[in-house]
N, C-alpha and C positions, 0 to 999 in steps of 0.2 A: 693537527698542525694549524698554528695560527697565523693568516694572510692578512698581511696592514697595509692596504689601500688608502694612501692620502695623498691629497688630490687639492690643488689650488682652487679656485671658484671662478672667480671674475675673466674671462676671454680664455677659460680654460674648461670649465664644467657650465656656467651660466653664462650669458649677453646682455648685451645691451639692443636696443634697436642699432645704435650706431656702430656696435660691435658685430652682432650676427652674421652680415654679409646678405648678399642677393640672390643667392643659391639655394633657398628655401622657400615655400611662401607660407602666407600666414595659418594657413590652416592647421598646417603642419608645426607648430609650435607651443608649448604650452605657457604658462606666464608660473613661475616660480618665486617672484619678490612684488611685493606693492609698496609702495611709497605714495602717501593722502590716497588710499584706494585705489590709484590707478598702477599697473604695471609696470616694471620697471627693468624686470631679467626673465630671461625665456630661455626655456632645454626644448630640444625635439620632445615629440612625443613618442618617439620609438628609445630616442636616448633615456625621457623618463622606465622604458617599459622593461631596457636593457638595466638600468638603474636596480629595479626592485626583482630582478632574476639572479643578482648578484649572488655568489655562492657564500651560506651561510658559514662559512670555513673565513670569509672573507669579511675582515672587519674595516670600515669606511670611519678615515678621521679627513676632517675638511682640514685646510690649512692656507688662511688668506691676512692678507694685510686686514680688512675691516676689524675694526673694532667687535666689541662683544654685540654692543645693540644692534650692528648694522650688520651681524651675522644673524643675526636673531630674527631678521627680516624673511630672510629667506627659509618660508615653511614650504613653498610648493615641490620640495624636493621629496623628502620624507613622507614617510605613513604615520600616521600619529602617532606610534607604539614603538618607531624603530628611529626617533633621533639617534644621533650617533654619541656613544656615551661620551669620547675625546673631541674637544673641537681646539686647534689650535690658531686664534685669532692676534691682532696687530702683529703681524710676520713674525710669531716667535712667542714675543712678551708674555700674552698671559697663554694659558694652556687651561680651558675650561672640561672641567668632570661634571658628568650630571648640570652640565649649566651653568656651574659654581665656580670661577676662578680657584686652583692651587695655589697659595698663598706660598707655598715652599719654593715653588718656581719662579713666581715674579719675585720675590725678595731676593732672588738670587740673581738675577736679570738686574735689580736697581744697583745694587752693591757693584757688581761689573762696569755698571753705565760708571757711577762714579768713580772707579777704579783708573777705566779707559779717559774719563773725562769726554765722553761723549753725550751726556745728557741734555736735556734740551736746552737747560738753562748756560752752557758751556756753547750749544752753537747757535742758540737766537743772534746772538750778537754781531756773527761771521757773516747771520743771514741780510743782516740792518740793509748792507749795499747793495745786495740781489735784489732785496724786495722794490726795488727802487726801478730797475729795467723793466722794459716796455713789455717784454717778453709774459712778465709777472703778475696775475692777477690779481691774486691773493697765495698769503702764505698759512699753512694751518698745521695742529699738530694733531695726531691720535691719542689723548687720555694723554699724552704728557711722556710717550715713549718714545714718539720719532716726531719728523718734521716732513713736509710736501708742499708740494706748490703748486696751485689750478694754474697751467701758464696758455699763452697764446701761442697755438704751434706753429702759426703760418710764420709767428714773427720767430721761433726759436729755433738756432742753427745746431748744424752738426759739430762745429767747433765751439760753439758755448758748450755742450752737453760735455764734449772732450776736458774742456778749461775749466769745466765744474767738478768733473770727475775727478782730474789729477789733484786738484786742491783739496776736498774731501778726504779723496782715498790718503793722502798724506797724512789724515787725523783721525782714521778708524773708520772711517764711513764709507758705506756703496751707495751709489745714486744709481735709480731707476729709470727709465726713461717709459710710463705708458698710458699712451693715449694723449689726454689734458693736462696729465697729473706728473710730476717727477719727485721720485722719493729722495730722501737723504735719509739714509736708515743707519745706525751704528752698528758697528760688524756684529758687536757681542746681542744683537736683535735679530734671530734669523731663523728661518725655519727650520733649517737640516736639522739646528743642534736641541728644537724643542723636539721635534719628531723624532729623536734618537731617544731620546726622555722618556715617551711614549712606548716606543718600542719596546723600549725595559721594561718599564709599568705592566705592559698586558700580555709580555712575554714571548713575543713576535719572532717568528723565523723566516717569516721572509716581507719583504718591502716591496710594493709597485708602489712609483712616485707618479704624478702628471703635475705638469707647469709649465705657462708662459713667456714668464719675466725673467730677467737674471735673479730678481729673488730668488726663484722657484730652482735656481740652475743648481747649486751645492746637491739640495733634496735629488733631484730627478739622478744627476749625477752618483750621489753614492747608493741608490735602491738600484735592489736586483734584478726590476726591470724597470724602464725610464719611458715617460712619453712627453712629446712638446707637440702642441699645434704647429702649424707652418709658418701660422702667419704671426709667431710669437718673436717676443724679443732673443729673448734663450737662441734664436734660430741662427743668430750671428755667429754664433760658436760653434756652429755646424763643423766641422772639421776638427772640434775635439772630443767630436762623440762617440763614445765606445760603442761596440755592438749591442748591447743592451741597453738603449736609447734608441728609441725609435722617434723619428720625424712624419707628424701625420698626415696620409693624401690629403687631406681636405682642409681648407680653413672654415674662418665663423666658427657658426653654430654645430656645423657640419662635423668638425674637429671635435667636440664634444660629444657627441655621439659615435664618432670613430673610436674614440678612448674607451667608452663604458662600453662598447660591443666586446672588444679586444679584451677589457679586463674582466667582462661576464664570460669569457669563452676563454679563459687562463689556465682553468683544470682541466678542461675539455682535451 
């Protein structure tokens, strides 16, 4: 029986310092990504150690908005010998084997975009006026598949994010809200429906999902067992979660390590 674990990255399996929280200290952390040599994201070291106990019945696909390179970053997870063969990167768009972009999958992802009329070149233009608010630092896109925004949060409200959402969502799009960053992602770019791909691919009978974001919410939602952090976005929707969803004690880092204990002690 084959077990497919995939699992979001960023405020869900790895941190940030400004993400981990203050319920740990440093000792207790390992560093997982470097950017110019210095660290950048950190797992516990017992979530690493729960990490590589994981039953070998159980196969590990990451599935995060980063792009390919800036998943590529993150080697301090893995044992040299056991990268994980699926990685599904820019929430959805490409689906990396061995490393290597599917080219049968993103051609099938641009075709959609085009279809929907969601592609970038269709909503740069919507963005012109956004990028103009105070709120807005910069606007950037991922290789050309979605769009985001570094914005300033002390200046961005609850009803912009609202006023942003309903416009969007009228033209195919989900907006994000996390952290610095807020996405505008096109529906037909999404995890659930690359990781269903997946599933078929390696013949999967059963799904655990974990994620923070509404990205992550569809995924966590239809897998036969679900996990969110507490201190995640996903967490708003607390009241539409089925029993097989679980909401985790712990936030941070701490939340990451709740996850891989639970899913190393899933046959048990």
């Amino acid at each position: 029986m084959t077990i497919l674990f995939a699992s979001d990255l960023d405020r869900t399996l790895i941190y940030s310092k400004n993400s981990r929280g203050t319920e740990v200290q440093e000792k207790d952390l390992s560093p997982v990504e470097w950017v110019d040599e210095k660290p950048t994201a950190f797992m516990t070291t017992k979530e690493i150690e729960y990490f590589h106990k994981l039953s070998p019945t159980i196969t590990f696909v990451p599935v995060t908005t980063r792009t390919a390179s800036q998943y590529n970053r993150i080697t301090g997870i893995f044992k040299p010998s056991e990268k994980p063969t699926y990685a599904i990167v820019s929430n959805g768009a490409v689906i990396l084997e061995n490393g290597k972009p599917l080219t049968e999958w993103s051609d099938k992802v641009k075709k959609q975009l085009q279809l929907d009329c969601t592609s970038i070149e269709h909503v740069m233009p919507q963005l012109e006026a956004y990028a103009k608010k105070e709120f807005v630092l910069r606007v950037l896109h991922a290789e050309s598949w979605f769009v985001y925004m570094i914005i300033d949060e002390k200046m961005f409200s609850v009803e912009e994010l609202e006023n942003l959402s309903q416009i969007f969502y009228e033209q195919g799009f989900t907006l994000s809200h996390q952290g610095r960053k807020l996405y505008i992602m096109p529906n037909c770019i999404n995890k659930s429906t690359a990781l269903q791909f997946v599933k078929e691919r390696i013949e999967a009978k059963t799904v655990i999902a974990a994620g923070d974001s509404m990205l992550d919410f569809d995924m966590v939602m239809s897998a036969d067992q679900g996990y969110i952090p507490s201190h995640g976005e996903a967490v708003k929707q607390k009241e539409l979660l089925p029993p097989h969803v679980f909401v985790t004690n712990n936030s941070g880092v701490l939340a990451g390590e709740e996850i891989v204990k639970k899913v190393c002690e899933y046959l048990l």
